[in-house]
C-alpha positions as CSV (number, residue, x, y, z in Angstrom):
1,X,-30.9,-10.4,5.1
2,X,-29.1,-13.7,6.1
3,X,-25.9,-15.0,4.5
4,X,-28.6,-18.5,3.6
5,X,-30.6,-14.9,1.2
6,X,-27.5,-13.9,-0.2
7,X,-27.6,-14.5,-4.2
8,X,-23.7,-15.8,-5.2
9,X,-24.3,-13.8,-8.5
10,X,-24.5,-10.8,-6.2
11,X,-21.1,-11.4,-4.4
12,X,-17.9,-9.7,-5.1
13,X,-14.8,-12.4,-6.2
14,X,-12.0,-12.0,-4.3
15,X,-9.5,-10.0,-6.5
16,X,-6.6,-12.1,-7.7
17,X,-3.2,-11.8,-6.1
18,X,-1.5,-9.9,-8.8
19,X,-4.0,-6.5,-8.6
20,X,-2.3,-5.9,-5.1
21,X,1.1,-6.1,-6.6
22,X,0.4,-3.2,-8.8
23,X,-0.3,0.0,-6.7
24,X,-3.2,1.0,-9.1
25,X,-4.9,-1.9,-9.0
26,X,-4.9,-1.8,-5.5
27,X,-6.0,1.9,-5.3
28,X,-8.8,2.0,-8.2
29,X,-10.2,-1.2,-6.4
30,X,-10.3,0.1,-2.8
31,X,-11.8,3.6,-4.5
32,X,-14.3,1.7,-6.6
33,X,-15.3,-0.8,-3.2
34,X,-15.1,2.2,-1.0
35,X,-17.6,4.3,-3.1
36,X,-19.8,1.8,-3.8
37,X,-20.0,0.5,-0.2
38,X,-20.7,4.4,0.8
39,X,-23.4,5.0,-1.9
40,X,-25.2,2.1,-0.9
41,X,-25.3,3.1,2.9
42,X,-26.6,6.4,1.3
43,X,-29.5,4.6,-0.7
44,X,-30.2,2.4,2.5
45,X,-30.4,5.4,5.4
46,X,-30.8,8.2,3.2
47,X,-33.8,10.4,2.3
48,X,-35.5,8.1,-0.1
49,X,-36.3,9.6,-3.7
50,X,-32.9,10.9,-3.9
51,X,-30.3,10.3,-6.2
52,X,-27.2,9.6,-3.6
53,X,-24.9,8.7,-6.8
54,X,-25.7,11.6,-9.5
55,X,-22.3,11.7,-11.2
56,X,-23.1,7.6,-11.3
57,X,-19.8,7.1,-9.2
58,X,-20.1,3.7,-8.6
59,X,-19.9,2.9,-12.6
60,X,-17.2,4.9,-13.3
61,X,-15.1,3.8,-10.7
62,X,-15.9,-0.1,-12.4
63,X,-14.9,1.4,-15.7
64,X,-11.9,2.8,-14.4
65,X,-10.2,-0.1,-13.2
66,X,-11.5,-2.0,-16.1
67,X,-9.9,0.1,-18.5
68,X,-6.5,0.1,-16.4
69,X,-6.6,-3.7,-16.2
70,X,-7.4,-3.5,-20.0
71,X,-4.8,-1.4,-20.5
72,X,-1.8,-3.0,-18.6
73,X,-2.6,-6.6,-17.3
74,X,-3.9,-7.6,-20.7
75,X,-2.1,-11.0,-20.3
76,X,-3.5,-11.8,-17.2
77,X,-7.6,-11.2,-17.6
78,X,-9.4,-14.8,-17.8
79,X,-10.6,-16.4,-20.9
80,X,-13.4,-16.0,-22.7
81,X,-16.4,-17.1,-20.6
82,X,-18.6,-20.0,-22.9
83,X,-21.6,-19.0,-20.8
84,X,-21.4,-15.4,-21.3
85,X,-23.0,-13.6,-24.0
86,X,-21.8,-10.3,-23.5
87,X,-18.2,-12.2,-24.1
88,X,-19.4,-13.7,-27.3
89,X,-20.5,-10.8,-29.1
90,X,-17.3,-9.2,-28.2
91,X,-15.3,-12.0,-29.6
92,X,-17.7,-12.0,-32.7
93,X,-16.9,-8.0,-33.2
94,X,-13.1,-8.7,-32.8
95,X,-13.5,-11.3,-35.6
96,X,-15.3,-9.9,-37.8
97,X,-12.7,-6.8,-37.6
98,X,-9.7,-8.4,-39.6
99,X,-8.7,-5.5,-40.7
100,X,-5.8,-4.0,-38.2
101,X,-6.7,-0.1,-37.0
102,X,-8.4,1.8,-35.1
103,X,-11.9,0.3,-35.1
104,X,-10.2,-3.4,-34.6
105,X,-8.0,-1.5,-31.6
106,X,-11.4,-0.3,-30.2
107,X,-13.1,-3.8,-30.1
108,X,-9.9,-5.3,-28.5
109,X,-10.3,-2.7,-25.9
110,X,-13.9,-3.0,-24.9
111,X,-13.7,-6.7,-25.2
112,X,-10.4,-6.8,-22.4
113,X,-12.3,-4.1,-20.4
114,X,-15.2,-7.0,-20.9
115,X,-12.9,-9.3,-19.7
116,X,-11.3,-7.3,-16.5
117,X,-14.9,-7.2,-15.5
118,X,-14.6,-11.0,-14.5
119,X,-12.0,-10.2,-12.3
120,X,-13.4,-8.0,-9.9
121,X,-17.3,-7.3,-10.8
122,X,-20.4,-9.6,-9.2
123,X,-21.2,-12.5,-11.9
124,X,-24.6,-10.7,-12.1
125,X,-23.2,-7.1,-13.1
126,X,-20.6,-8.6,-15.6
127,X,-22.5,-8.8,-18.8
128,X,-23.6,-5.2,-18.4
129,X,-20.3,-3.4,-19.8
């Protein structure tokens, strides 16, 4: 494949500077890169028909640093995205839950761990968590 096939909603963004000042960010992103670079090498040269990522690595790894940047850069993930449905129905859950506890708490957390997903996850693969 040439770089002129290479979808943009495919591509990886550049993680912001402030995930390398914070030692887990840094590691859960290398980790989640690392694994997903290796699995994909795997499903590429690999015997085909084969799971190569069984314990579905490459997800958890995402969900991992999501949660941390959930978590404890709350203050720094982006917006809301207009354009992004997954982000709507996550603010629409949040508002409809005016009630503080731990239902509201939960649909805070999924919606940053929504949000963290913008950081570091290809456009196309956002909307899926």
């Amino acid at each position: 494949m040439s770089p002129d096939e290479i979808d943009p909603g495919d591509e990886w963004p550049l993680p912001p500077p402030w995930m390398w000042d914070c030692d887990e960010c840094a590691d859960l992103y290398r980790t989640m890169r690392d694994v997903g670079d290796r699995i994909a090498e795997l499903r590429l040269t690999g015997e085909r028909g084969v799971d190569w990522d069984p314990f579905d690595s490459t997800v958890t790894t995402q969900i991992a640093l999501g949660a941390h940047l959930a978590a404890r850069h709350p203050d720094l993930l982006p917006d809301w995205d207009p354009d992004c449905g997954t982000c709507a129905g996550h603010r629409e859950r949040i508002a409809r839950g005016r009630e503080p506890g731990p239902h509201r708490d939960f649909d805070v957390r999924c919606g940053r761990e929504h949000l963290a997903r913008h950081v570091y996850a290809p456009p196309r693969t956002v909307g899926l968590l």
